[in-house]
C-alpha positions in Angstrom: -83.5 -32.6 -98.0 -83.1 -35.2 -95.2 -85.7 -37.7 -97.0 -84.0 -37.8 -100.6 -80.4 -38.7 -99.0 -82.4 -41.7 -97.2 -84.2 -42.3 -100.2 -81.4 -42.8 -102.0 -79.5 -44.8 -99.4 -82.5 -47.3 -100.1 -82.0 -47.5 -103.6 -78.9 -47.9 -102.9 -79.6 -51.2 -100.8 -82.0 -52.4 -103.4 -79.3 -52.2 -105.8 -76.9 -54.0 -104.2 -79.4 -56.4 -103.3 -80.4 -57.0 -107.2 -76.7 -57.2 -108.2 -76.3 -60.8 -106.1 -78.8 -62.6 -107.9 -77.4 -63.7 -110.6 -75.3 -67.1 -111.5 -73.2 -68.0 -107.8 -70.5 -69.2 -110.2 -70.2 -65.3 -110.7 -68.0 -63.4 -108.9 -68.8 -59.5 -108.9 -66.5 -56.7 -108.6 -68.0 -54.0 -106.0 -65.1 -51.1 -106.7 -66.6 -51.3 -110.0 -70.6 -51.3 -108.4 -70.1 -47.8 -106.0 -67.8 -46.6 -109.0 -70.9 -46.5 -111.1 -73.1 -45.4 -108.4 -71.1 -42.2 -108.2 -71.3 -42.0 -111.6 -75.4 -42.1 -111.3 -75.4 -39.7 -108.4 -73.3 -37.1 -110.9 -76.2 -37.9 -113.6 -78.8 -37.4 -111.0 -77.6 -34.0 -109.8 -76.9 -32.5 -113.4 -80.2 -33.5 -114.3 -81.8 -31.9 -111.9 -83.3 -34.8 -110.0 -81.7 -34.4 -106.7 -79.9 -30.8 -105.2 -76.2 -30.5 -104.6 -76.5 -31.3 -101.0 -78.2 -34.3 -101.2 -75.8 -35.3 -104.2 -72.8 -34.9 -102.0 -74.2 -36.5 -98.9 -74.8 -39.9 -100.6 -71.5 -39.7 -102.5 -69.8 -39.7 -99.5 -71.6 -42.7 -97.9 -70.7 -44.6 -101.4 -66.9 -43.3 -101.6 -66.9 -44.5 -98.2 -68.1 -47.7 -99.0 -65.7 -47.7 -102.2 -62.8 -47.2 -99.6 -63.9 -50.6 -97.7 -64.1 -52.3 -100.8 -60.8 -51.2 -102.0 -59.2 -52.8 -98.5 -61.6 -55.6 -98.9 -60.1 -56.8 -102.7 -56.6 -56.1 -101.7 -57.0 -58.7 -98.5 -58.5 -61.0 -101.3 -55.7 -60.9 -103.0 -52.5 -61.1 -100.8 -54.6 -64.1 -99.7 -54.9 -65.9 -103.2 -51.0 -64.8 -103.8 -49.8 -66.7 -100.4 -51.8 -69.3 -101.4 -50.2 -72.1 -104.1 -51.4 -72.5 -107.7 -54.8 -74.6 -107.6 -54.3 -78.3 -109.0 -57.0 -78.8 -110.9 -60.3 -77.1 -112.7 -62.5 -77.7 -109.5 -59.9 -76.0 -107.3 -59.7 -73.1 -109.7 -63.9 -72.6 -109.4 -63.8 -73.1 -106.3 -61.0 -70.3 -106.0 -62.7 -67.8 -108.1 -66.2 -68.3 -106.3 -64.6 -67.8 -103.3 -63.0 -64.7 -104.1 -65.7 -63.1 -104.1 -68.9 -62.3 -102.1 -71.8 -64.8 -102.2 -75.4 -63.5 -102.7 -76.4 -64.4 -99.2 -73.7 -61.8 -98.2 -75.3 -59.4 -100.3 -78.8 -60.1 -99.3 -78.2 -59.8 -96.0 -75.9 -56.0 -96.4 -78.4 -54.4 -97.9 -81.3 -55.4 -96.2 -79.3 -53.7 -93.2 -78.8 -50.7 -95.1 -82.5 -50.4 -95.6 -83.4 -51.3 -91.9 -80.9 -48.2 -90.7 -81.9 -46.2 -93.4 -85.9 -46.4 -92.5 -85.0 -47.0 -88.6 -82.5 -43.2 -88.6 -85.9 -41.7 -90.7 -88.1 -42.9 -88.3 -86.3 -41.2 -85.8 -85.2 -37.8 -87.7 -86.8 -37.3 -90.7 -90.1 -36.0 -92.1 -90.8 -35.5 -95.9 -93.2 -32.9 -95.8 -91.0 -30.5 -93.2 -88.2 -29.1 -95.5 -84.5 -28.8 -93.6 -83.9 -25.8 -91.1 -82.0 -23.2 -93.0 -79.4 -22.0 -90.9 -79.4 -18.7 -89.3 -78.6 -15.6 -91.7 -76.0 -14.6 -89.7 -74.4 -17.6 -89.4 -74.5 -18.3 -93.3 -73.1 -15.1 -94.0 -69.9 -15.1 -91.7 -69.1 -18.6 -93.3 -69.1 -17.5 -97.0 -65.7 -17.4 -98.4 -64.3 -13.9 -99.2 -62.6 -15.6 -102.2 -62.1 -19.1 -103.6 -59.9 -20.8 -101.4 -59.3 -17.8 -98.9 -60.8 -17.3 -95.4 -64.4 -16.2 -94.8 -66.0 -13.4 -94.0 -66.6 -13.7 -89.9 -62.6 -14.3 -90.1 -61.8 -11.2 -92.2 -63.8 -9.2 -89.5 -61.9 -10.7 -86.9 -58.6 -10.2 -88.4 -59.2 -6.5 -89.5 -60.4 -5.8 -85.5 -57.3 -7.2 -84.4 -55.4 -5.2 -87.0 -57.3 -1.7 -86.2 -56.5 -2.9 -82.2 -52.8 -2.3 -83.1 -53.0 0.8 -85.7 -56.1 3.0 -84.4 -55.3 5.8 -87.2 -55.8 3.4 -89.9 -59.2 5.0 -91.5 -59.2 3.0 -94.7 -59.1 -0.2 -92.3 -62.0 0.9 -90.8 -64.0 2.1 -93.5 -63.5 -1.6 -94.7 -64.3 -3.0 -91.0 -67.5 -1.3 -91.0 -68.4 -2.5 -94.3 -67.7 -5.8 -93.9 -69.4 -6.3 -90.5 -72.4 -4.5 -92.0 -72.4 -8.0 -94.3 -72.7 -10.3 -91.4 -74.6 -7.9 -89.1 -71.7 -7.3 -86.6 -73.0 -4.9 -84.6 -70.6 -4.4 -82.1 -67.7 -4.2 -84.7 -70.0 -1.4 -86.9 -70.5 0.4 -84.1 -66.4 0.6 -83.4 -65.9 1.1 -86.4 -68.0 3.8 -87.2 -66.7 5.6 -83.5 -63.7 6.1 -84.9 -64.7 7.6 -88.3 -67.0 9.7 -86.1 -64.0 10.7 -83.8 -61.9 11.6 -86.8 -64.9 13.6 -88.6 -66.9 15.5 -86.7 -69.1 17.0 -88.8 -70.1 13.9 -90.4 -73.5 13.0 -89.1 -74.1 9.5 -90.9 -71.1 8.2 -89.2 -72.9 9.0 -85.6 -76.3 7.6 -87.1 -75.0 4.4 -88.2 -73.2 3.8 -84.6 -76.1 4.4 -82.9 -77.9 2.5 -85.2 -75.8 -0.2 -84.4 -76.0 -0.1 -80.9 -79.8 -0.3 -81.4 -79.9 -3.2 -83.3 -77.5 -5.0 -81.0 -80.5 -4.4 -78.6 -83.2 -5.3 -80.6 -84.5 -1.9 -81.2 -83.6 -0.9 -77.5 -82.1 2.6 -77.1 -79.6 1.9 -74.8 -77.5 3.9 -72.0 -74.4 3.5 -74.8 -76.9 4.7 -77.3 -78.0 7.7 -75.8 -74.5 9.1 -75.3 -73.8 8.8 -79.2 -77.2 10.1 -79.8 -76.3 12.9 -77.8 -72.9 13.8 -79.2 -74.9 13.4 -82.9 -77.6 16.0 -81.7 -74.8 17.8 -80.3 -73.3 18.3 -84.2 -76.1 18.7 -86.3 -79.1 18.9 -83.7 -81.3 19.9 -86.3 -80.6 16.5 -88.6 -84.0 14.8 -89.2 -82.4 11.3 -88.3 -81.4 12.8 -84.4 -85.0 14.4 -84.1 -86.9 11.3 -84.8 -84.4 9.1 -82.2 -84.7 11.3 -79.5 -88.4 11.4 -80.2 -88.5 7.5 -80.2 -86.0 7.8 -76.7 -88.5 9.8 -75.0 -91.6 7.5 -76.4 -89.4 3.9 -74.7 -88.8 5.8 -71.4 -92.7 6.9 -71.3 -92.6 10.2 -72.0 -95.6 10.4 -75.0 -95.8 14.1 -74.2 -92.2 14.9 -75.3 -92.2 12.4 -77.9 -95.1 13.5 -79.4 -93.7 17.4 -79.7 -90.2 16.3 -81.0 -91.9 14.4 -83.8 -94.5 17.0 -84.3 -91.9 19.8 -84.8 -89.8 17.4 -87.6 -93.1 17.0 -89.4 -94.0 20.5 -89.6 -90.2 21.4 -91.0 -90.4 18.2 -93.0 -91.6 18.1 -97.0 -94.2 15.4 -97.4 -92.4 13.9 -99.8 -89.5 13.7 -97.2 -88.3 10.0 -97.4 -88.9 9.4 -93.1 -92.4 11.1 -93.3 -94.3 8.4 -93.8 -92.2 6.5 -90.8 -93.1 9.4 -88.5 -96.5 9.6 -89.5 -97.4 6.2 -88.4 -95.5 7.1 -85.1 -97.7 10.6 -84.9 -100.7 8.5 -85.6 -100.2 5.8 -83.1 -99.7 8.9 -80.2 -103.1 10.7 -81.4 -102.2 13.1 -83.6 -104.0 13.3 -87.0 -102.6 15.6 -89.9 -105.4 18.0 -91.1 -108.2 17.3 -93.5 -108.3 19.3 -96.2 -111.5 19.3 -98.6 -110.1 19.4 -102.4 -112.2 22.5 -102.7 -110.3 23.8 -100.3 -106.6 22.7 -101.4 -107.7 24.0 -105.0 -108.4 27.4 -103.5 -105.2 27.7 -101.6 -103.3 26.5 -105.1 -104.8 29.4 -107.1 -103.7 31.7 -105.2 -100.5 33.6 -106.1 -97.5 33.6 -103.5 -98.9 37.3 -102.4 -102.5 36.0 -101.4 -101.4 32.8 -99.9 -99.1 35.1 -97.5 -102.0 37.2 -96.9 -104.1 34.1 -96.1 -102.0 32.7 -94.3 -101.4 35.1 -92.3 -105.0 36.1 -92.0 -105.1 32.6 -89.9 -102.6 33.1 -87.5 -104.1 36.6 -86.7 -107.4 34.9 -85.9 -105.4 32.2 -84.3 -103.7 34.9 -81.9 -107.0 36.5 -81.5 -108.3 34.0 -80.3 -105.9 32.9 -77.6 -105.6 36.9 -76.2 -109.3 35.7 -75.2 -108.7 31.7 -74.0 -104.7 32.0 -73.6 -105.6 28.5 -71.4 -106.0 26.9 -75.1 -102.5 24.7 -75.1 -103.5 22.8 -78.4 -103.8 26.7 -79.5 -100.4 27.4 -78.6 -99.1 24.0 -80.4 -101.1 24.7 -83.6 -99.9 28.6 -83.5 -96.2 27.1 -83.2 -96.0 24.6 -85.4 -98.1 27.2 -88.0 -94.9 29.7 -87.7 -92.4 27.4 -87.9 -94.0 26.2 -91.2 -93.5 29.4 -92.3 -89.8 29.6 -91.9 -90.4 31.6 -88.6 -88.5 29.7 -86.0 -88.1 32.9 -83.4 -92.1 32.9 -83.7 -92.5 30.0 -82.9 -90.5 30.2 -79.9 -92.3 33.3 -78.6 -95.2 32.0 -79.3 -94.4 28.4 -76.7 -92.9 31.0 -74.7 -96.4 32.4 -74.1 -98.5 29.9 -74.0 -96.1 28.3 -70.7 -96.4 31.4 -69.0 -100.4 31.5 -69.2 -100.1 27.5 -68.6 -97.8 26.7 -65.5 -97.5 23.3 -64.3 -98.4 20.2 -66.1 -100.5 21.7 -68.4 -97.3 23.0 -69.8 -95.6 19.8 -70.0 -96.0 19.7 -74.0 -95.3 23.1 -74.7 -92.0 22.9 -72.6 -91.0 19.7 -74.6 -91.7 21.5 -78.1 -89.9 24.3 -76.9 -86.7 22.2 -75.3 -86.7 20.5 -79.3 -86.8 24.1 -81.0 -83.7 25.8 -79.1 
């Protein structure tokens, strides 16, 4: 902290300040003063008493003072050598007291130190406000990769510019991409992970975390770039629960609640609730109107006590009434939507289909637009 360098400055002063009051016969040695100053500062810091910053910061202001007192003493004395031998015992006090620095000298130093130590406070500091950290970024591309060695933000920029020159390097940028991830590069993960992508295919994550990447570089903005590699992810494994939810979240930035709303709808009903994105996309379902159903505990306890036979015959005892039910209102979209999503629950996917099929074709227009988007996600 700011206020404990100051402080010590001060103390500093007052120390200096104490030292020139005794005898002015007495001549006083200040290489030997700041050389046990540093040697307080070092007992300070091991005991805990101040940090390591603070520690260094007013060693340096008293190895810089050391430094003028070294010059000073060796002007001293090519002075006293070019002088001749003094003639007599008064000459030789009057040699020794001059040789070094009288207390008004002192007095007067460190009362300046104090003044610029309390004026530069009054002007910066503030003992209850602790120092600005600096940004995480920042700290992280300046941490050394090893003792000695370069740091991290210049590791990152010498792997790019070695990847720039050999492209089919994949170990290099296996290690780009996990060394940027470190210091939240986002433009070099997202290279890096393009190539792994372009030389795996059928690797989804590598997609993900490029887009990803892209995002964050946005500040959770899908972006044009983006939406290209989300569409060559969806264009791999379009059924991959990490695609469904971004091009749900897509739609939902351009406006488009309705088809947001049926992509997500469709991953939760394929989705286990233990599914580690669920509760994620629930909040998202939630915050577009959609509410899972309530079940009583009577009536989860009825459904668990039922063998695999009867729950199929339940179940499907429900969708007939369901279907029944829109033969006689086939206006009903949320019927069509609940009838869908009930299928593709039950592992019929072509049902579900038909059934969105129908309900467009009793529903033209905009009262279709929901049923479309669900449908568009499914094939």
């Amino acid at each position: 902290m700011i206020w404990l360098i100051f402080a010590l400055l001060i103390a500093l002063g007052l120390l200096v300040l104490f030292s020139g009051r005794g005898s002015a016969d007495t001549a006083v040695d200040p290489v030997a003063h700041y050389n046990a100053q540093l040697a307080e500062i070092d007992a300070d810091e091991a005991r805990g008493m101040i940090d390591a910053e603070s520690a260094q910061a007013a060693r340096l202001e008293v190895q810089r003072r050391l430094l003028r007192a070294n010059a000073d003493v060796d002007d001293v004395s090519n002075d006293s050598n070019a002088d001749s031998a003094p003639e007599s015992a008064a000459e030789s006090e009057t040699t020794v007291k001059n040789s070094g620095f009288a207390p008004t000298t002192y007095a007067g130093a460190a009362l300046a130190l104090i003044a610029f130590a309390g004026g530069l406070y009054s002007f910066l500091g503030s003992p209850g406000t602790p120092a600005a950290p600096p940004p995480p970024r920042q700290t992280a591309e300046s941490q050394l990769l090893e003792v000695g060695g370069i740091t991290m933000g210049q590791a990152v920029e010498k792997i790019s510019d070695h990847l720039a020159e050999n492209p089919g390097d994949m170990q290099g940028w296996q290690y780009l991409a996990s060394l940027a991830r470190e210091v939240d590069d986002y433009p070099a993960i997202a290279s890096a992970n393009s190539a792994l992508a372009d030389s795996n295919p059928t690797e989804p994550n590598y997609r993900i975390e490029e887009f990803e990447a892209y995002m964050a570089h946005a500040g959770g903005q899908i972006t044009p770039a983006a939406k290209l590699v989300l569409a060559a992810l969806l264009d791999t494994a379009p059924d991959h629960p990490a695609g469904q939810y971004y091009l749900g979240l897509a739609h939902l930035q351009t406006g488009n609640e309705t088809a947001a709303r049926a992509v997500w709808t469709a991953l939760a009903d394929r989705s286990t609730a233990d599914a580690p994105w669920m509760p994620t996309l629930t909040r998202q379902l939630q915050g577009l109107g959609v509410r899972p159903p309530e079940l009583s505990d009577e009536d989860i306890a009825v459904v668990n006590d039922m063998s695999d036979s009867e729950r199929e015959a339940f179940l499907n005892s429900m969708l007939a009434r369901l279907e029944s039910k829109l033969d006689s209102d086939p206006t009903d979209t949320n019927g069509w939507l609940m009838l869908a999503r009930s299928k593709l629950t039950m592992g019929d996917k072509k049902g579900a289909i038909d059934a969105l099929k129908s309900g467009i074709s009793a529903n033209p227009g905009d009262k279709s637009v929901e049923l479309q988007a669900f449908l568009d996600n499914l094939e």
